[in-house]
mmCIF file as Biopython writes it, N, C-alpha, C and O atoms, coordinates in Angstrom:
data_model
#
loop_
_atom_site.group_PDB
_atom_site.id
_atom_site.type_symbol
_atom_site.label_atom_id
_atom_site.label_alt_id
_atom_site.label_comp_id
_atom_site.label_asym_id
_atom_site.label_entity_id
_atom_site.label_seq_id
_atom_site.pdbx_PDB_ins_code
_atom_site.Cartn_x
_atom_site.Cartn_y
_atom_site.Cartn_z
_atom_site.occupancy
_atom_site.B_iso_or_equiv
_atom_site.auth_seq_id
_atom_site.auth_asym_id
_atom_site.pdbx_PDB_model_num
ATOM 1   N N  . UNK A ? 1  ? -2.921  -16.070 17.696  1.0 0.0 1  A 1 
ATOM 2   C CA . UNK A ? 1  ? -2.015  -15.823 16.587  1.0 0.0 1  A 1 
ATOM 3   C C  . UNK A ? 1  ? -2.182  -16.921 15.553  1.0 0.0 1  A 1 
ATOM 4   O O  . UNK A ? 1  ? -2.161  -18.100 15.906  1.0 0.0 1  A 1 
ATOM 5   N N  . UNK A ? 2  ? -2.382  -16.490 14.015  1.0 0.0 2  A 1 
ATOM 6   C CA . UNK A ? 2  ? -2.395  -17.560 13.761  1.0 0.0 2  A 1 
ATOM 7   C C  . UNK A ? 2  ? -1.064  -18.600 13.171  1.0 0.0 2  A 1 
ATOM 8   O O  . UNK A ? 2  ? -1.322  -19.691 12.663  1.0 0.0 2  A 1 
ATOM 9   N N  . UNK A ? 3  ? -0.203  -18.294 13.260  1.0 0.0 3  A 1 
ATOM 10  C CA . UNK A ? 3  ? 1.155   -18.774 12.866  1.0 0.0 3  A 1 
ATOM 11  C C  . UNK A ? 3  ? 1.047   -19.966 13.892  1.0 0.0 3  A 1 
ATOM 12  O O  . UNK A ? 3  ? 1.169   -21.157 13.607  1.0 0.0 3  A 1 
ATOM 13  N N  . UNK A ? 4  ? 0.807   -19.451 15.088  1.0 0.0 4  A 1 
ATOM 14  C CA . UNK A ? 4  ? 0.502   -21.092 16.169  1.0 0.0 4  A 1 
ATOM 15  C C  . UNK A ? 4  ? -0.272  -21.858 15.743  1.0 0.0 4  A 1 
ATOM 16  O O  . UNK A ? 4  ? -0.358  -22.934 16.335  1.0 0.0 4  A 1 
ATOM 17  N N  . UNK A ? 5  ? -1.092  -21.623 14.617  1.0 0.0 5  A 1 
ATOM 18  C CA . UNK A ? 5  ? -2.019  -23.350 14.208  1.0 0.0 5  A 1 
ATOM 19  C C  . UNK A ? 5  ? -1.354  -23.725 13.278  1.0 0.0 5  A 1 
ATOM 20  O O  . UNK A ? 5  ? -1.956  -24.758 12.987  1.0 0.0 5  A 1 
ATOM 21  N N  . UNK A ? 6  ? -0.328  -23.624 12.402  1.0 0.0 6  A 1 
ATOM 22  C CA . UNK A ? 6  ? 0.250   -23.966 12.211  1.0 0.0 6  A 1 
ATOM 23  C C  . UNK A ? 6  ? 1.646   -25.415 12.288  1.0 0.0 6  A 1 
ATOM 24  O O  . UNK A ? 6  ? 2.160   -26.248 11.541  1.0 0.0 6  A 1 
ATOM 25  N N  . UNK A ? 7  ? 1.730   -24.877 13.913  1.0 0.0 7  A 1 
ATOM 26  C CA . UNK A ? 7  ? 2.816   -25.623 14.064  1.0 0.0 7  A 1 
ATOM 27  C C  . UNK A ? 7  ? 2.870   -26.773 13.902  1.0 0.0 7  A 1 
ATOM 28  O O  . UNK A ? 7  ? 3.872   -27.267 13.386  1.0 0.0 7  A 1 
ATOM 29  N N  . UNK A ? 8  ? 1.754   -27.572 14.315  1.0 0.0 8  A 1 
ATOM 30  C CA . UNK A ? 8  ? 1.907   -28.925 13.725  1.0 0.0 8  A 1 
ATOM 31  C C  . UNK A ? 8  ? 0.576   -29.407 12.579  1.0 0.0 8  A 1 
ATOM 32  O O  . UNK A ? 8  ? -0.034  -30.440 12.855  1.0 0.0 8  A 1 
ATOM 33  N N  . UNK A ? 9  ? 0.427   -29.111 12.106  1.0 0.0 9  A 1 
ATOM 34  C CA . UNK A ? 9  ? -0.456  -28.721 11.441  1.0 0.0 9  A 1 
ATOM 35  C C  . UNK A ? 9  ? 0.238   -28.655 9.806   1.0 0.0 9  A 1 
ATOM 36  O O  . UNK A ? 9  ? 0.725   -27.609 9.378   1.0 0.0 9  A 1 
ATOM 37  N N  . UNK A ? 10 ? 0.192   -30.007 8.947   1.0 0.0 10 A 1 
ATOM 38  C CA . UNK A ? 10 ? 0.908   -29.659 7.784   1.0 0.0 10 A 1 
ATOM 39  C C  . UNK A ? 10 ? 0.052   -29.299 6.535   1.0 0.0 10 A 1 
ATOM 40  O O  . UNK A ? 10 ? 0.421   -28.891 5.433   1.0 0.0 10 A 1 
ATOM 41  N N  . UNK A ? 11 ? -1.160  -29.555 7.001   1.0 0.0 11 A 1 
ATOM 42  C CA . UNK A ? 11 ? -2.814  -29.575 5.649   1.0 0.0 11 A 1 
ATOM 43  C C  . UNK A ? 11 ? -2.467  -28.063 4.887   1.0 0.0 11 A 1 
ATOM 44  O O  . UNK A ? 11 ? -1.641  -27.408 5.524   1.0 0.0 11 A 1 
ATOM 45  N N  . UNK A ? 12 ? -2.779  -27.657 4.105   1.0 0.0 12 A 1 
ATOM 46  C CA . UNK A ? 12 ? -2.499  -26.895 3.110   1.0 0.0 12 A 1 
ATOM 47  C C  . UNK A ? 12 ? -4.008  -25.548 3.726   1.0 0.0 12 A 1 
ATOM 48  O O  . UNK A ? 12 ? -3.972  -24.323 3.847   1.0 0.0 12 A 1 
ATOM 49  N N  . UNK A ? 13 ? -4.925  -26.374 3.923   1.0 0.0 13 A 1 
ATOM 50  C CA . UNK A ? 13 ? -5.971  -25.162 4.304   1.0 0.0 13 A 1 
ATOM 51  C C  . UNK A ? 13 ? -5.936  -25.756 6.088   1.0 0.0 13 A 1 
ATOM 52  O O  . UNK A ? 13 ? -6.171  -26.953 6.260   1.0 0.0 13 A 1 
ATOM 53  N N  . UNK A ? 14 ? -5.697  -25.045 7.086   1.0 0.0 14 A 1 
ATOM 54  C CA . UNK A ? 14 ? -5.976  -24.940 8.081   1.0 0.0 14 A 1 
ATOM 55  C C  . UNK A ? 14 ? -7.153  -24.709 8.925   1.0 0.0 14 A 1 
ATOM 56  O O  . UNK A ? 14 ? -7.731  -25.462 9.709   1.0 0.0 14 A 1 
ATOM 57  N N  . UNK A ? 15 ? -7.386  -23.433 8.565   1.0 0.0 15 A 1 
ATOM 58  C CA . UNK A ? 15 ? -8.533  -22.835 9.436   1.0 0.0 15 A 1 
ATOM 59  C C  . UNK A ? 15 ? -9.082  -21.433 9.147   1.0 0.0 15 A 1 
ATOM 60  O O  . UNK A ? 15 ? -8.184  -20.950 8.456   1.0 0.0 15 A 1 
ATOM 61  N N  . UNK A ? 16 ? -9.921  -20.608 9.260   1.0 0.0 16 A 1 
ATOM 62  C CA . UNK A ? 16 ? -10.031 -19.099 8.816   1.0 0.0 16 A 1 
ATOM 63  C C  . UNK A ? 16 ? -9.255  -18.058 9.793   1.0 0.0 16 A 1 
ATOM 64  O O  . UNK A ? 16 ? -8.974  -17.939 10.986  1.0 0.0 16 A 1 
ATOM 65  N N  . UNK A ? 17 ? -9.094  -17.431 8.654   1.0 0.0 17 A 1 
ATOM 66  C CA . UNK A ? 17 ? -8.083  -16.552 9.472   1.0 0.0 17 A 1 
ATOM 67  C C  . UNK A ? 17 ? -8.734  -15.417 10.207  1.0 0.0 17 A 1 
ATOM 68  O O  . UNK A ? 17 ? -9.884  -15.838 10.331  1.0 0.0 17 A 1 
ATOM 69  N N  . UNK A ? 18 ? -8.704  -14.485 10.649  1.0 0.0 18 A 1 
ATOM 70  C CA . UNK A ? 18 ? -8.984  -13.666 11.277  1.0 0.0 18 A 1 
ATOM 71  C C  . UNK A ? 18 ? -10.517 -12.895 11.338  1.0 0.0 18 A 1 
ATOM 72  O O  . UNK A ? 18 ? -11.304 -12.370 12.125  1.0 0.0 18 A 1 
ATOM 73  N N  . UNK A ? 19 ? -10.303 -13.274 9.739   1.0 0.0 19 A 1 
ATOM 74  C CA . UNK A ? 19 ? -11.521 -12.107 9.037   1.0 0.0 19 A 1 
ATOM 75  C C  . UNK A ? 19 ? -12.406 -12.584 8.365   1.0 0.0 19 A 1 
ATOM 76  O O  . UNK A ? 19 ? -13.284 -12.081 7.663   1.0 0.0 19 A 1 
ATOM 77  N N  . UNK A ? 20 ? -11.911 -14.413 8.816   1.0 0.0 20 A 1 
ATOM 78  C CA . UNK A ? 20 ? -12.841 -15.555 8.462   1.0 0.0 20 A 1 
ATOM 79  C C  . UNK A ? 20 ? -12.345 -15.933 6.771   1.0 0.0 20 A 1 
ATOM 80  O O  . UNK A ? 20 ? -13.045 -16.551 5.969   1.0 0.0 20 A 1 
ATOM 81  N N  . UNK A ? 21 ? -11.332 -15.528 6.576   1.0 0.0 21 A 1 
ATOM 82  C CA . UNK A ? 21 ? -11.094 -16.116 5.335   1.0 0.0 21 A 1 
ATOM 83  C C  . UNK A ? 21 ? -10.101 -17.330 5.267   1.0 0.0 21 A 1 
ATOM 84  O O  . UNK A ? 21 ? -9.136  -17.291 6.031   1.0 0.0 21 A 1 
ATOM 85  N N  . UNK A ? 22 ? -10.257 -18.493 4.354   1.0 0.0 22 A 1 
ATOM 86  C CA . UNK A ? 22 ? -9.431  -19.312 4.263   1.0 0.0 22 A 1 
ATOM 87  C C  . UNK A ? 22 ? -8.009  -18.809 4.241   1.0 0.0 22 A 1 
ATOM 88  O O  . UNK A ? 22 ? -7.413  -18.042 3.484   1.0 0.0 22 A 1 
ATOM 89  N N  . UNK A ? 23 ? -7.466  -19.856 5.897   1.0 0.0 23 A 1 
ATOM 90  C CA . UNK A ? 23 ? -6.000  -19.466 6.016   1.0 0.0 23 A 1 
ATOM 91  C C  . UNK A ? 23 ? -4.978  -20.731 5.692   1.0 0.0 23 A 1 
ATOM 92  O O  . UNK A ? 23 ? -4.871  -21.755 6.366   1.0 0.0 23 A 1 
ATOM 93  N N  . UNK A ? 24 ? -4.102  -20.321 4.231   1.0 0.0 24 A 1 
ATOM 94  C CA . UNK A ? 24 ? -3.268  -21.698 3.803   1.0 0.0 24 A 1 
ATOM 95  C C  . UNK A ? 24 ? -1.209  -21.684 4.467   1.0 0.0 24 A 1 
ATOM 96  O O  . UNK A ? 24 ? -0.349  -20.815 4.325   1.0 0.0 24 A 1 
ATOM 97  N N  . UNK A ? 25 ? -1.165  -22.747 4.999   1.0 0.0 25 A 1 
ATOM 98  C CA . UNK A ? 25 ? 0.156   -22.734 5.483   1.0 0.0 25 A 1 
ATOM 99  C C  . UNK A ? 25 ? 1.094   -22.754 4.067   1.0 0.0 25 A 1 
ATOM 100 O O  . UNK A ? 25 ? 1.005   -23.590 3.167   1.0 0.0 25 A 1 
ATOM 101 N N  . UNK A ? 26 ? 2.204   -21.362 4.141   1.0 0.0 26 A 1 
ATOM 102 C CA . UNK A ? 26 ? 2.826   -21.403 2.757   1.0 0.0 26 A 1 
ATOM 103 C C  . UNK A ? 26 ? 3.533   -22.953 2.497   1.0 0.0 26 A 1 
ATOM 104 O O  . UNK A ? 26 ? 3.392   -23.783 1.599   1.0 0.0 26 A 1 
ATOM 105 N N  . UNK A ? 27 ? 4.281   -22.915 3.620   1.0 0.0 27 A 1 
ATOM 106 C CA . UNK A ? 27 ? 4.937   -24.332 3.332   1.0 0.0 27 A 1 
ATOM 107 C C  . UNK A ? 27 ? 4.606   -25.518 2.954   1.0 0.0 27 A 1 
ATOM 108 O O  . UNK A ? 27 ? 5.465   -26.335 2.623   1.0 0.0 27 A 1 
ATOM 109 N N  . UNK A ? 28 ? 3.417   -25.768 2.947   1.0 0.0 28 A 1 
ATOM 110 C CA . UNK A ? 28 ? 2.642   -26.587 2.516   1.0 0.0 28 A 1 
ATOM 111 C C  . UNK A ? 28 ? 1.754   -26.784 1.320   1.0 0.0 28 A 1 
ATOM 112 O O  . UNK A ? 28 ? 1.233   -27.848 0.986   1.0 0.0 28 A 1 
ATOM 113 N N  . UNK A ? 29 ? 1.629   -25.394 0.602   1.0 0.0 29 A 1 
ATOM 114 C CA . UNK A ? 29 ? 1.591   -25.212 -0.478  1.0 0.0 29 A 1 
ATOM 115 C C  . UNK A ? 29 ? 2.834   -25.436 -2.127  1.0 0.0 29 A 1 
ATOM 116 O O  . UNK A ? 29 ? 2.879   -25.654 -3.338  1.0 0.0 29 A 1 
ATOM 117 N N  . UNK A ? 30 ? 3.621   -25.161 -0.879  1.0 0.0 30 A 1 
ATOM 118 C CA . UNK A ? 30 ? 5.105   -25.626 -1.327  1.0 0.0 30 A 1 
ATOM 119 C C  . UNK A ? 30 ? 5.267   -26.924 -1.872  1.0 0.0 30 A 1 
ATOM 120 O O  . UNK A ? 30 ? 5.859   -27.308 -2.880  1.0 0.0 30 A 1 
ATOM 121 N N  . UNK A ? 31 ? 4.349   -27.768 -0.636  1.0 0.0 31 A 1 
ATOM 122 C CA . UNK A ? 31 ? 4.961   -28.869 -0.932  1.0 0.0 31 A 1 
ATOM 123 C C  . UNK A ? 31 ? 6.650   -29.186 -0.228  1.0 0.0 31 A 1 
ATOM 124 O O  . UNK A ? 31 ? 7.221   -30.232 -0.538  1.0 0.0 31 A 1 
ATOM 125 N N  . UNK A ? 32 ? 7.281   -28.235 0.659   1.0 0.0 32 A 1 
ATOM 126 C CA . UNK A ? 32 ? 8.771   -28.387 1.574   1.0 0.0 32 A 1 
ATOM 127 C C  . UNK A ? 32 ? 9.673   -28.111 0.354   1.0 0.0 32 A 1 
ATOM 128 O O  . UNK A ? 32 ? 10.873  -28.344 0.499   1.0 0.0 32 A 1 
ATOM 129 N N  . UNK A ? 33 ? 9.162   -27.564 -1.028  1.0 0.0 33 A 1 
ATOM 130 C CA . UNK A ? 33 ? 10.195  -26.775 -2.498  1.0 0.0 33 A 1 
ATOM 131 C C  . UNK A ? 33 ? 9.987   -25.107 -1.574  1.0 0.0 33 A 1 
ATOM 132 O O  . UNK A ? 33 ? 9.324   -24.668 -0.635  1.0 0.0 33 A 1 
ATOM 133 N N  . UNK A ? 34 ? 10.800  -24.720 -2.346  1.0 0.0 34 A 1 
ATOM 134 C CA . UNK A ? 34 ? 10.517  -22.705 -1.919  1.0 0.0 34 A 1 
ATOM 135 C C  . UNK A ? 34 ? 10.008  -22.060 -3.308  1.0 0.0 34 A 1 
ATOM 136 O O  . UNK A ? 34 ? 10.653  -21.139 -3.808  1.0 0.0 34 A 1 
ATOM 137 N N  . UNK A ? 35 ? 8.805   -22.575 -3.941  1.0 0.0 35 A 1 
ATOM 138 C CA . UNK A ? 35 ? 8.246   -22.208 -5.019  1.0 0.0 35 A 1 
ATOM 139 C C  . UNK A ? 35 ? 6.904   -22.861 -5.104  1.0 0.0 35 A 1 
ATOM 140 O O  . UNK A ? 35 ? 6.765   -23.900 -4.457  1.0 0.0 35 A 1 
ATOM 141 N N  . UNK A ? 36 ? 5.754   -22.349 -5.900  1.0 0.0 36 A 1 
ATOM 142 C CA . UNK A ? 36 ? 4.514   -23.052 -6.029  1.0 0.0 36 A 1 
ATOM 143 C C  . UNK A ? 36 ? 3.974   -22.054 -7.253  1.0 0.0 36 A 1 
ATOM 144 O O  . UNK A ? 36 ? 4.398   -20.917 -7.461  1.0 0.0 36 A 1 
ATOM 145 N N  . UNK A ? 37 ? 3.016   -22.695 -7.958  1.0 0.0 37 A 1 
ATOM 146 C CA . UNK A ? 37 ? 2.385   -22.307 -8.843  1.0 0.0 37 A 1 
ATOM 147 C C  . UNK A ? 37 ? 1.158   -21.538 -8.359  1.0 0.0 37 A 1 
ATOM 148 O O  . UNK A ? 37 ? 0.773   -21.706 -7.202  1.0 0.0 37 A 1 
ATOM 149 N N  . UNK A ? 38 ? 0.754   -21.004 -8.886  1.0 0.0 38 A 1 
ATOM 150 C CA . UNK A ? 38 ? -0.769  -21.005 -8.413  1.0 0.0 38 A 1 
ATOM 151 C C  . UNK A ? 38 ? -1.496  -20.046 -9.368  1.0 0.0 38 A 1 
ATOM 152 O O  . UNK A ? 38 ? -1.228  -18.885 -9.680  1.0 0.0 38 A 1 
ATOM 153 N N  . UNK A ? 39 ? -2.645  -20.989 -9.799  1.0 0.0 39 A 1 
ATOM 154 C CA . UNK A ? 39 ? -3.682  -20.203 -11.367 1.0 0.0 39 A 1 
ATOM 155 C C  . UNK A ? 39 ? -4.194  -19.798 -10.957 1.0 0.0 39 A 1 
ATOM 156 O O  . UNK A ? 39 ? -4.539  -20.244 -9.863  1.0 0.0 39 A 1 
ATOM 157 N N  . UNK A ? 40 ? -4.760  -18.500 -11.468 1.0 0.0 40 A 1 
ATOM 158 C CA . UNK A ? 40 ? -5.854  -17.214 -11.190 1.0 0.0 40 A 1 
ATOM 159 C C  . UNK A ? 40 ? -6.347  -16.618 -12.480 1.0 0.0 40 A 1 
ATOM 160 O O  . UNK A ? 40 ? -5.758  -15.925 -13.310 1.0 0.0 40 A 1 
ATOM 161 N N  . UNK A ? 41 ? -7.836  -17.162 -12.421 1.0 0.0 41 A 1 
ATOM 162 C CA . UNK A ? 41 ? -8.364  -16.649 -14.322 1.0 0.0 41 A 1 
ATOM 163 C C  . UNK A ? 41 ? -7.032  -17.502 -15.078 1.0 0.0 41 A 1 
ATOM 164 O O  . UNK A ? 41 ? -6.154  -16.671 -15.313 1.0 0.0 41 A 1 
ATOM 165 N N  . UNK A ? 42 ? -6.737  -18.479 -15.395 1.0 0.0 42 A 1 
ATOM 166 C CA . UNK A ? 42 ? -6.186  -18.805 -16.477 1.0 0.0 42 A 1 
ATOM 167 C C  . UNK A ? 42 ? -4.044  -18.275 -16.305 1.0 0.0 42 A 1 
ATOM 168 O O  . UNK A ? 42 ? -2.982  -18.685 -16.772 1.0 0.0 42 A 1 
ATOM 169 N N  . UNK A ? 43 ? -4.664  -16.827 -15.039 1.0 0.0 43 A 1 
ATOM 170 C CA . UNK A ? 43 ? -2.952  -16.628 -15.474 1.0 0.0 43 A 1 
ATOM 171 C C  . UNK A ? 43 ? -2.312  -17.438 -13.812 1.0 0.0 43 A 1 
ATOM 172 O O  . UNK A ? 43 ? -2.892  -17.583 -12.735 1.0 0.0 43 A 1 
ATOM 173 N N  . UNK A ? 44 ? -0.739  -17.870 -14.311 1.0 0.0 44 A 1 
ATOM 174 C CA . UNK A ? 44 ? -0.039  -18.568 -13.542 1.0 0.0 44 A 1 
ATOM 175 C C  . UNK A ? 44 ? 0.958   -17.097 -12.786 1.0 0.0 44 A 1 
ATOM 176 O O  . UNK A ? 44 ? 1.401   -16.079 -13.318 1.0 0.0 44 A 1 
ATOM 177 N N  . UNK A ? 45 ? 1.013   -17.625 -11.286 1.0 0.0 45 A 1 
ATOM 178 C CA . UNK A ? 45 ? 1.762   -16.761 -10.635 1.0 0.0 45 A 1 
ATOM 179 C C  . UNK A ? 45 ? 2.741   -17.488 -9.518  1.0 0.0 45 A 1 
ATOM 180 O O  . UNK A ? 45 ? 2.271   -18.228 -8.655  1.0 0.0 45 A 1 
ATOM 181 N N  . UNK A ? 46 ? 3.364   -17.359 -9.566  1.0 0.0 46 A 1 
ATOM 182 C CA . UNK A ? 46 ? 4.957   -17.819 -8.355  1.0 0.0 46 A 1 
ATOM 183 C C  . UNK A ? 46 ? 5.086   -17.146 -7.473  1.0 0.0 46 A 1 
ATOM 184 O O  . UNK A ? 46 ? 5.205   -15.924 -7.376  1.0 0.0 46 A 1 
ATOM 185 N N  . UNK A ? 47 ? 5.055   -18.357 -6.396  1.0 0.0 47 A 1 
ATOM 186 C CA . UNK A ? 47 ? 4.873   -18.135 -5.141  1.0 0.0 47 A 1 
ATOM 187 C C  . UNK A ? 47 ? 6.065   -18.632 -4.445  1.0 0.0 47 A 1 
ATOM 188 O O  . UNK A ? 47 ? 6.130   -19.830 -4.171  1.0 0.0 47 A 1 
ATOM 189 N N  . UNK A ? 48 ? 6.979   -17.856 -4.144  1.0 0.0 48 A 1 
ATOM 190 C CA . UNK A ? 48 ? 7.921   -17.692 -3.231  1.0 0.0 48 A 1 
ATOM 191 C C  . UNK A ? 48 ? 8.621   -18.044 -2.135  1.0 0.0 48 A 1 
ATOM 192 O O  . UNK A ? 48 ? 8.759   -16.932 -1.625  1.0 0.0 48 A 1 
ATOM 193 N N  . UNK A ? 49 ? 9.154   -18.788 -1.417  1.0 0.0 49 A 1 
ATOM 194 C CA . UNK A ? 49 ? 9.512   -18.507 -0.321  1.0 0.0 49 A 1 
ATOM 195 C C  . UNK A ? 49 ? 11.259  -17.765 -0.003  1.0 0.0 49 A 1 
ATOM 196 O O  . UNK A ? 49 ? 12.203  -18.443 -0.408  1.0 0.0 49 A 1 
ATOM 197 N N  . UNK A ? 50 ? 11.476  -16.828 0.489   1.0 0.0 50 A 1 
ATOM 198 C CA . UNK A ? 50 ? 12.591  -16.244 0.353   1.0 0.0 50 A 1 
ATOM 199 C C  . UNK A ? 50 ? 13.573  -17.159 1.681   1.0 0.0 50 A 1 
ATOM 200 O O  . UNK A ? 50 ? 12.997  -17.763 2.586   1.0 0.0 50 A 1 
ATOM 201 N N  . UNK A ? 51 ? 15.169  -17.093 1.549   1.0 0.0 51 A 1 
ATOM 202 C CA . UNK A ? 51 ? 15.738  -17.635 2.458   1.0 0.0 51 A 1 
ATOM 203 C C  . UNK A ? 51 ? 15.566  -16.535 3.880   1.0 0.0 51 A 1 
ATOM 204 O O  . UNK A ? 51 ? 16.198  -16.856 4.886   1.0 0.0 51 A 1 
ATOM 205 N N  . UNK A ? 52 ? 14.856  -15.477 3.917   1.0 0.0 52 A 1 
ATOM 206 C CA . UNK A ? 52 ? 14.802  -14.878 4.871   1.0 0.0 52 A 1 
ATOM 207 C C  . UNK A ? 52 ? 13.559  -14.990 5.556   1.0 0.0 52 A 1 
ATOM 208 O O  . UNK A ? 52 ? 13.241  -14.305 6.529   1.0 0.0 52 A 1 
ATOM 209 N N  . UNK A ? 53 ? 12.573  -16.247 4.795   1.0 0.0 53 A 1 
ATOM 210 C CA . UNK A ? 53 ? 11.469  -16.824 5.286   1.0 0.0 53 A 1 
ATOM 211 C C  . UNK A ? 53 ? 10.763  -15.769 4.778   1.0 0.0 53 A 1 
ATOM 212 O O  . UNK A ? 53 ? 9.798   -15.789 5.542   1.0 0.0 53 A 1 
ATOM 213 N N  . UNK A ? 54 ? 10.480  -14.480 3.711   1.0 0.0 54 A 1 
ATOM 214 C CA . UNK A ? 54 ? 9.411   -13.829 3.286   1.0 0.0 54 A 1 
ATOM 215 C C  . UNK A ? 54 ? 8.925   -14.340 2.456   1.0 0.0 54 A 1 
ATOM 216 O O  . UNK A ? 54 ? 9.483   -15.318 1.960   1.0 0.0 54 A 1 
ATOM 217 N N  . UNK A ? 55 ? 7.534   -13.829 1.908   1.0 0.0 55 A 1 
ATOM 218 C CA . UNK A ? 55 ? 6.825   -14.427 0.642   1.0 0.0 55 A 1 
ATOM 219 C C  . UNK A ? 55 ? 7.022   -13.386 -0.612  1.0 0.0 55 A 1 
ATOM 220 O O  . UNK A ? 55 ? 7.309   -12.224 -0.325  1.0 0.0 55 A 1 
ATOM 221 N N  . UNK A ? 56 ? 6.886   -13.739 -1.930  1.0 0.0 56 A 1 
ATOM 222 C CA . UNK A ? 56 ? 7.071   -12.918 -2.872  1.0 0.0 56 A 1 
ATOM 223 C C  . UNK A ? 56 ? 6.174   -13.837 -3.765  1.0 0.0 56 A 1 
ATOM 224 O O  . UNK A ? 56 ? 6.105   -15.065 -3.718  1.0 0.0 56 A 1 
ATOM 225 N N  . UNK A ? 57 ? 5.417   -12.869 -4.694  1.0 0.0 57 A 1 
ATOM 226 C CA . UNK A ? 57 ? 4.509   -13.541 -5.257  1.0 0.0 57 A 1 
ATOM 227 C C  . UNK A ? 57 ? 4.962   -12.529 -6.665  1.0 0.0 57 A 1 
ATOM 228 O O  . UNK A ? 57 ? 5.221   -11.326 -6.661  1.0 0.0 57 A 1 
ATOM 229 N N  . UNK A ? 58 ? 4.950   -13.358 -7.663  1.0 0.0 58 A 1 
ATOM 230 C CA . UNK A ? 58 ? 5.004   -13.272 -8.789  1.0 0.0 58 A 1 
ATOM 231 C C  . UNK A ? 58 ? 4.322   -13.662 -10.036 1.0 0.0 58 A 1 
ATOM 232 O O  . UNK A ? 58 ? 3.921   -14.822 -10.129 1.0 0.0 58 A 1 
ATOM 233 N N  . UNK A ? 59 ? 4.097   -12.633 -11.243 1.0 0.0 59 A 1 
ATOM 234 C CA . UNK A ? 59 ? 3.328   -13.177 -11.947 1.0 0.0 59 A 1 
ATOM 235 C C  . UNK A ? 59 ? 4.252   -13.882 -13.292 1.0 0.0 59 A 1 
ATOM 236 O O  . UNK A ? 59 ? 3.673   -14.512 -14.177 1.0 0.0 59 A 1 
#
């Protein structure tokens, strides 16, 4: 599972995920805020963390 490499594990890129793609711990992208930026082509999108622990990504 990969939520178990995680657990102690605070680095932002971990390990590949399943399908071999870079797997990033949200919380750590965070920074321990419940929000993050993140650029794609130039546009900015918000990244989420909900109090029900879901992700929501926004542009």
């Amino acid at each position: 599972m990969i939520a178990a490499r995680f657990a102690s594990d605070a680095s932002p890129v971990s390990a590949a995920g399943q399908d071999g793609a870079a797997c990033h711990d949200a919380r750590a992208l965070t920074g321990g805020a419940q929000t993050a930026n993140i650029v794609l082509d130039g546009q900015v999108y918000t990244l989420r963390i909900t109090r029900a622990g879901k992700l929501i990504l926004t542009k």
